[in-house]
Structures are given as C-alpha cells and as structure tokens.
C-alpha positions as CSV (number, residue, x, y, z in Angstrom):
1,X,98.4,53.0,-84.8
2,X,95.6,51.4,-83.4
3,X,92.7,53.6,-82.2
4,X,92.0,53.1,-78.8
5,X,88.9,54.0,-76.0
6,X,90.9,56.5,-74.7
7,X,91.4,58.5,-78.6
8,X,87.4,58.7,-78.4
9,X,86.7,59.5,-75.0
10,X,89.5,62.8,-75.7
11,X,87.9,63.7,-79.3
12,X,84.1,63.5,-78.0
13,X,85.5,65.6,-74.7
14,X,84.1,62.8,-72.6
15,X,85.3,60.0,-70.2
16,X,86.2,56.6,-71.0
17,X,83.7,55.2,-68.6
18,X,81.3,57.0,-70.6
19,X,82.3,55.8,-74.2
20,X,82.3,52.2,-72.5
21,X,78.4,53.0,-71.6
22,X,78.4,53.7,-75.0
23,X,79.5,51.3,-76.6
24,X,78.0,48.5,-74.1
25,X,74.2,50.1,-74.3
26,X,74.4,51.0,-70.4
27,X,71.5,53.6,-71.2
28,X,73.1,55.7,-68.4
29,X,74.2,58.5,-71.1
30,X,72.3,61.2,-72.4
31,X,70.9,61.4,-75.9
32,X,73.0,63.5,-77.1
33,X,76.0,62.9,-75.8
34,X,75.6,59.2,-77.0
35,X,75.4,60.5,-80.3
36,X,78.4,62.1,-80.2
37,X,80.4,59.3,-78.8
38,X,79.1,57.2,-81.4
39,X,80.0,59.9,-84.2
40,X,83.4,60.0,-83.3
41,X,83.8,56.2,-83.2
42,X,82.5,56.5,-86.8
43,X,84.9,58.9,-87.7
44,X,87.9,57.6,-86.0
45,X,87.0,53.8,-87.1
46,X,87.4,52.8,-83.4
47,X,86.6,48.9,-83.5
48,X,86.1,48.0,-79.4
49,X,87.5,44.7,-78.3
50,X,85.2,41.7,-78.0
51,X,86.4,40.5,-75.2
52,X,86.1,43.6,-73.4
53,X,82.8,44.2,-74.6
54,X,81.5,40.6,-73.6
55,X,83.2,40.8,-70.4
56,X,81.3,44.7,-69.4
57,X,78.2,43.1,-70.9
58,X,79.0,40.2,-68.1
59,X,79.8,37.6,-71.0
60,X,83.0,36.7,-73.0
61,X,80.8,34.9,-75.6
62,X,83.8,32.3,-75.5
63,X,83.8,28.6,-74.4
64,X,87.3,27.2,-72.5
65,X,88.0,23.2,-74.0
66,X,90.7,21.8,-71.9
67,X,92.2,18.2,-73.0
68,X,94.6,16.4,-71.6
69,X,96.5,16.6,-75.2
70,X,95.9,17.4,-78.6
71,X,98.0,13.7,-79.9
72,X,94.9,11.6,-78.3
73,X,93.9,9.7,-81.6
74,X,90.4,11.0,-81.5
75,X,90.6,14.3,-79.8
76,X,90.4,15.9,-83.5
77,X,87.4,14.6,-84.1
78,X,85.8,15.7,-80.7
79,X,87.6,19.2,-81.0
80,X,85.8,19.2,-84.8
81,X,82.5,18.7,-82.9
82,X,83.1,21.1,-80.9
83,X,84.3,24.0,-82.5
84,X,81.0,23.6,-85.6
85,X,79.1,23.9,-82.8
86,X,80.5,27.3,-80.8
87,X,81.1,28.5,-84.1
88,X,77.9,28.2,-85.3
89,X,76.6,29.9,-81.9
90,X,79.1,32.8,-82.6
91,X,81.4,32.3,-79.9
92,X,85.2,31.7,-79.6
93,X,87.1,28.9,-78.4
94,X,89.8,28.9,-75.9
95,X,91.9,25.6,-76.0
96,X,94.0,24.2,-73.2
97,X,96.2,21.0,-72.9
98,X,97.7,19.9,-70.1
99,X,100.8,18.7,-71.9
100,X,103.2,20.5,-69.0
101,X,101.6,19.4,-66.5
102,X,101.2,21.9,-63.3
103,X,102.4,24.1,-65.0
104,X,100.0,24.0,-67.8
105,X,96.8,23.8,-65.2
106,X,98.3,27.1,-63.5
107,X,98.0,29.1,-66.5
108,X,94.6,27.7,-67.3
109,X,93.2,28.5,-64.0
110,X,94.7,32.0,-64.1
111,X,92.4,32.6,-67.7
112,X,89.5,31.0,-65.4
113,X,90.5,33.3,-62.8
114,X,90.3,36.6,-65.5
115,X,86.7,35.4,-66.8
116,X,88.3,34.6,-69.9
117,X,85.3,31.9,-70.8
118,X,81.6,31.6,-69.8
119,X,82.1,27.9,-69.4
120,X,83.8,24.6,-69.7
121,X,83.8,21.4,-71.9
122,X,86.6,19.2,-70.8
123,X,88.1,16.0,-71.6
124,X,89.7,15.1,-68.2
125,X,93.1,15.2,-67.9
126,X,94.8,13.4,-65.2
127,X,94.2,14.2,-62.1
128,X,92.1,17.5,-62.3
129,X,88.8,16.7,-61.3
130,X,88.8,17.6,-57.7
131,X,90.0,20.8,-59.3
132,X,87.6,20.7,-61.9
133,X,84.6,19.9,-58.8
134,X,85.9,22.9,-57.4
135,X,85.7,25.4,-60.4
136,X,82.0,24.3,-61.1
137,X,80.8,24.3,-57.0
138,X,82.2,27.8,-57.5
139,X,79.9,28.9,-60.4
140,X,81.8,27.6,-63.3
141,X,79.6,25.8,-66.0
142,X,81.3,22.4,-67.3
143,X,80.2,19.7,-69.0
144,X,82.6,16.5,-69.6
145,X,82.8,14.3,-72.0
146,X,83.7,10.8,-71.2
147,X,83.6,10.6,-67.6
148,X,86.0,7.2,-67.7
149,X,83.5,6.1,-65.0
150,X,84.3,9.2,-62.5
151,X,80.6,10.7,-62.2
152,X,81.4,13.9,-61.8
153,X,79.0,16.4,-60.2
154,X,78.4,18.2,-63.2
155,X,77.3,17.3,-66.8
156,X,78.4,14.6,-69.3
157,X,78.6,13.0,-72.0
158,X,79.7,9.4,-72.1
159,X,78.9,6.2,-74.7
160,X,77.5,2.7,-74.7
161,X,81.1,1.2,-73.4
162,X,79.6,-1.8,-72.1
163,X,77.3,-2.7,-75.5
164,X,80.3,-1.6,-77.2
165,X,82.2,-4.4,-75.9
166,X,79.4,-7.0,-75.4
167,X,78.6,-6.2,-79.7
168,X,82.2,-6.9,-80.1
169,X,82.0,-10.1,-78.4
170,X,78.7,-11.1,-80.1
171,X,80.1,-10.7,-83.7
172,X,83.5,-13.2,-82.8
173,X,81.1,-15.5,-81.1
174,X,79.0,-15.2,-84.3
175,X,82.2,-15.7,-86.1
176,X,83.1,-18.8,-84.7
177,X,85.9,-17.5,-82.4
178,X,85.8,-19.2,-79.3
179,X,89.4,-17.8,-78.2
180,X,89.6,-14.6,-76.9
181,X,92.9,-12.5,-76.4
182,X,91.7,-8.8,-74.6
183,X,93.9,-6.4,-74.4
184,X,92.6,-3.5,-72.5
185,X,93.4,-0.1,-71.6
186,X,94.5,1.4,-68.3
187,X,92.4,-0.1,-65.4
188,X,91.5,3.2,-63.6
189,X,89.6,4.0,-66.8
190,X,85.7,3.7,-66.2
191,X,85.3,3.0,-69.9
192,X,87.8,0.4,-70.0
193,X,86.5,-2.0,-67.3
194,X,83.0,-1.7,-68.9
195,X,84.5,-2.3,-72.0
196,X,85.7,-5.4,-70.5
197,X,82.8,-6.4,-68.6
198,X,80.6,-5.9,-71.5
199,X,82.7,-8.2,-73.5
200,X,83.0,-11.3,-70.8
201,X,79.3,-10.8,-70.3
202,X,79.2,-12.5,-73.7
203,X,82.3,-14.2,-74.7
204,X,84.0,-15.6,-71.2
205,X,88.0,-16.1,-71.8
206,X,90.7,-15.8,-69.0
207,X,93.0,-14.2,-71.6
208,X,92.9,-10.5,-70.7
209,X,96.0,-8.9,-71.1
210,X,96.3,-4.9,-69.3
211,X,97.4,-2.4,-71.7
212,X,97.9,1.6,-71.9
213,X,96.3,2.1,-75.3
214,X,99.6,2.0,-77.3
215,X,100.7,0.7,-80.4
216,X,103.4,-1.2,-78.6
217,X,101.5,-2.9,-76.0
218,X,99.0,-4.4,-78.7
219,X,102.1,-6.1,-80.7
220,X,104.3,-7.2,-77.3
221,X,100.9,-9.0,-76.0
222,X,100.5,-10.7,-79.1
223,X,104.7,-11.7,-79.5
224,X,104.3,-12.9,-76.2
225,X,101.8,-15.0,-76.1
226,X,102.6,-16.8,-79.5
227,X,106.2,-17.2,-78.5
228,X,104.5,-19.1,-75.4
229,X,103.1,-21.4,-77.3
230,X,99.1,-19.8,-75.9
231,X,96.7,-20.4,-78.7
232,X,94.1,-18.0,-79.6
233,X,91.8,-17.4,-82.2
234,X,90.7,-13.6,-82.0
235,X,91.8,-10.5,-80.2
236,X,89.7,-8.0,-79.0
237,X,91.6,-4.3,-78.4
238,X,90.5,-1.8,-76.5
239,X,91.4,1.1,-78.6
240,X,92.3,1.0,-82.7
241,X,96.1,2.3,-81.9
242,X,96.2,-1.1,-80.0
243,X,94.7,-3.0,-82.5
244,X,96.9,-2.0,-85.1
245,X,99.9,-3.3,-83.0
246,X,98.2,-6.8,-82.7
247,X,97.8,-6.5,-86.5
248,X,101.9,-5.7,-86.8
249,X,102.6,-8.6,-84.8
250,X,100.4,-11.1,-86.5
251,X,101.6,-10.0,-89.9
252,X,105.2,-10.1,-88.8
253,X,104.7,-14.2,-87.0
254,X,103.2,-15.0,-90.2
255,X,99.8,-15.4,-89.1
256,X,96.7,-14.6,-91.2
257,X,93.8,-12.3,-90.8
258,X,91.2,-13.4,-90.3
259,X,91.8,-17.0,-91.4
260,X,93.7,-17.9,-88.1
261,X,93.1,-15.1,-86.0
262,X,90.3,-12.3,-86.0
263,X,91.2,-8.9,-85.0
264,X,88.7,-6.2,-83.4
265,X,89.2,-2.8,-82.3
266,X,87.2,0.1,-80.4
267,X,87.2,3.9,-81.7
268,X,86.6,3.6,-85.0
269,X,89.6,6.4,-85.9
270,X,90.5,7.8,-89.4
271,X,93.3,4.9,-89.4
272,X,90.8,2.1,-88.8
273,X,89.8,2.1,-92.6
274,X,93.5,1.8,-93.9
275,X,95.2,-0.7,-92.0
276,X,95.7,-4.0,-93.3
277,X,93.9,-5.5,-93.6
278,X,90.7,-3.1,-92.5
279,X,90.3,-2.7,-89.1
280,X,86.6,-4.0,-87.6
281,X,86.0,-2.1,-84.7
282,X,83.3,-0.3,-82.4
283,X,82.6,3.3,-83.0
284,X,82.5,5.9,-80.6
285,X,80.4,9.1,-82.1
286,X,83.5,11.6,-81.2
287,X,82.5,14.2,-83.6
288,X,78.8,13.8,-82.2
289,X,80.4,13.5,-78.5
290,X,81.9,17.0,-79.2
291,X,78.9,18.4,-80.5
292,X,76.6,17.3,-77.7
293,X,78.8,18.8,-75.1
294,X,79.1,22.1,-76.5
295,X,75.4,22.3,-77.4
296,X,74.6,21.1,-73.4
297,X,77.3,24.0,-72.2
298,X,75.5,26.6,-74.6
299,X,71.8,25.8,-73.4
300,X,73.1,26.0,-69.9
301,X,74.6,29.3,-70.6
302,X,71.8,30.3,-72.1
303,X,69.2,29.4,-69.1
304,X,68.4,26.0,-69.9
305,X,68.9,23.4,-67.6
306,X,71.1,20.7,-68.4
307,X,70.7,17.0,-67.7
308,X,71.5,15.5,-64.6
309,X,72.4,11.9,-65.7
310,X,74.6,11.5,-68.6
311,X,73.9,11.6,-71.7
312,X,74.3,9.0,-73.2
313,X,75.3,8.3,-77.3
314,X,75.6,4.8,-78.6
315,X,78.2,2.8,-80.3
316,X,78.0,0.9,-83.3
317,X,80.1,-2.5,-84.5
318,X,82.0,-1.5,-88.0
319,X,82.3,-4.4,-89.6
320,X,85.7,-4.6,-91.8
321,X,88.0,-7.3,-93.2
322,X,89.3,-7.7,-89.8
323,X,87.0,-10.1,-88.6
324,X,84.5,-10.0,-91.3
C-alpha cells in the first residue's frame, strides 16, 4: 500500500500539518524535529504528491489547454507546440475539450474552481469567452490563440490572416487566373473575413461562396457551380480540408489541375503535401502558435508582463502542384 502523510506524521510522533511544513520548506519547524520528519520519509520511502506540494507552495506547476476539440485538423500541431514548451519548463498539462458541451465547460470550471492550474492557454470554443473574460477579470492568467477577430481582454496570439489571403491572391493573379471561386469559412470567424478581405484587396471576384470548413462544402460549391454552367478558373479555400473537397470534385467532373482550374488552400496541414495533386496553400505556424502561447502564459506566471496587443506570427504561401 501506498505510504501516505498520515504513516509519517504517526512514525515521527508528529502532526501532519507539521510533516507538510516539512516537506514544503515552511521553516516553521524546529531543527531537529525537521530531521526527524525527513528521516522517516527516507525510511518509509514516502514520495509526497506534486500536486499537493505545488498547491501548499501556492503553485500547481501545471498549465490548463482547453480546445473546442481535439479532431480540429491542426489542433495537434498547436497542442505539439504547446506541450515542448510546458514540458521543457517542467510543468504538467491539463487538457480540456468541450466536445459535451455544458457539460464539458462545468467540469472544467470546477478543476479551475480547485486551483488545479496556474493558468490558461485556450483555443476558444464556442461560446465561452464571456466566461473565459470572467475567469481572467477574476485572477486567472490566459492567453489565446487565434482570437478569430474577438479581442479579448487578455493575451493572444493570432497570424497574418489578411496577407495570408492577399499572398494567395497575388500568386493566382501572378498565375494568370483572373477567375476566382472563394470558398470561405464560417462568417462570425474574425480570421475568415480577413482572409477574405485580404484576398479581394488584390484579386476582386463576386464569386464568394460561404462555407464551414468541411470537406463537403468545398466539393458541393464546386458541383454546383459547374453544373450551372459558372466558369472559373481558380479556387481559393479557406482551410486545406476545404480545398481538398474542391480537388474531389474537380477530379471527379473531369477537370484538370492546374491546367483548367488552380486550386489554393490555407493551413498548410500534414495532408496538404499528399493530396493530388499537392496542395498550394498558406501556412499558419501552428506548432510555433502553440509554443508562443505557452512561453507568454509562463513568463506571466513567472512575473513578466505579457504583451498587450497581439502577437502577431506571419504566414507564408507554399507553393505546390496545385497552382504551381
């Protein structure tokens, strides 16, 4: 069985709120009584929680994530970015999705509730950031990465949406493409309507189709619009998962690419480099995105003073055999 405070505090004839002293350098014990508590911890092999520790100490030395869900195409990468960097601080990581809803959001609060973190790197899911306003206004330390245009009170980390779209543009212009089908992602979405601006900044075109960031909505605009008879000579999706839709139709109608149409993405995921043919798109640094987050949550905890603007990482056009 597991040896426990309580087996010390009874073999060194002590409290337990003594061997916590103890064990948490309080300095409120004598000399020699300290040694004694710490002989029979040696003896019994008594290995304290860390948790408990960190929380008498008044630190858990463990970072909360919350996500909206773990199936986001490039939440790995962002979770990857995060977790290297905790790691290498020698904390924990608590992750939370919000896959049930309320439900899931009650049990997170009730770990905020037991100080089961220090602080917070979130990617917001829906409908939680008046909550998550609340949490930091009471002392909570968050940082958020994408802020989809919200600007929240606290800190971020967001990406070159609008230059992301704009170099998209730019390359089919380049291209010859003169064209454009957009298919975006859901309008409430900061970083979709920059996308969108930043692409009609450079490469006007009254084909903008709305979309959700599916696979299905890429390869329904695309049917659609060819079995209409529109003519267009590039597309320009908002996420890769999209893009590879428009890809499915266009191979399915018998349509080549690029020779008829040119296809760009945005993300620049795992899958971008193994469709077919090779997806160009516009990379978001998600791994990096991660990593900056965690590293602004750990100076903060740490006494440093984060940022009060954005930070702000840029994107970058990956040029494939997409739309070479």
């Amino acid at each position: 069985m597991r040896v426990t405070i309580a087996d010390v505090a009874r073999e060194a004839g002590v409290s337990k709120t003594t061997v916590s002293r103890v064990i948490n350098t309080k300095g409120e014990v004598d000399g020699s009584t300290a040694a004694r508590v710490r002989e029979v911890i040696a003896q019994l092999g008594y290995v304290p929680s860390s948790g408990a520790v960190g929380l008498a100490r008044g630190s858990s030395r463990t970072v909360g994530m919350l996500v909206p869900s773990l199936t986001w195409p490039w939440m790995g990468e962002v979770l990857q970015g995060v977790v290297d960097t905790v790691e290498a601080a020698d904390y924990g990581l608590l992750l939370f999705t919000c896959n049930r809803g309320a439900e899931s959001v009650k049990r997170f609060t009730s770990q905020v509730s037991a100080r089961a973190f220090d602080g917070l790197v979130v990617v917001e899911p829906e409908n939680t950031l008046d909550h998550l306003t609340e949490l930091h206004r009471d002392g909570l330390p968050i940082v958020l990465i994408d802020d989809r245009g919200h600007h929240p009170e606290f800190p971020s980390v967001v990406t070159t949406n609008h230059e992301g779209g704009a170099s998209a543009a730019r390359h089919l212009r380049a291209a010859g493409r003169t064209r454009p089908l957009v298919i975006t992602g859901p309008q409430d979405f900061g970083c979709v309507r920059d996308r969108l601006a930043g692409f009609l900044s450079v490469l006007p075109t009254d084909l903008v189709v709305r979309g959700d960031f599916t696979e299905i909505c890429g390869r329904l605009a695309v049917e659609q619009l060819l079995a209409s008879g529109t003519e267009f000579d590039s597309v320009f999706a908002h996420n890769d998962v999209t893009a590879a839709g428009v890809l499915r139709a266009l191979r399915l109608a018998g349509r080549s690419v690029p020779g008829d149409i040119a296809v760009v993405g945005f993300d620049d995921i795992p899958m971008a480099e193994h469709t077919e043919p090779p997806l160009t798109t516009v990379r978001q640094p998600t791994r990096q995105m991660g990593e900056t987050a965690a590293r602004m949550l750990l100076s903060h905890l740490g006494g440093t003073a984060v940022p009060d603007a954005p930070v702000v990482l840029p994107t970058e056009l990956v040029v494939r055999h997409s739309a070479p």
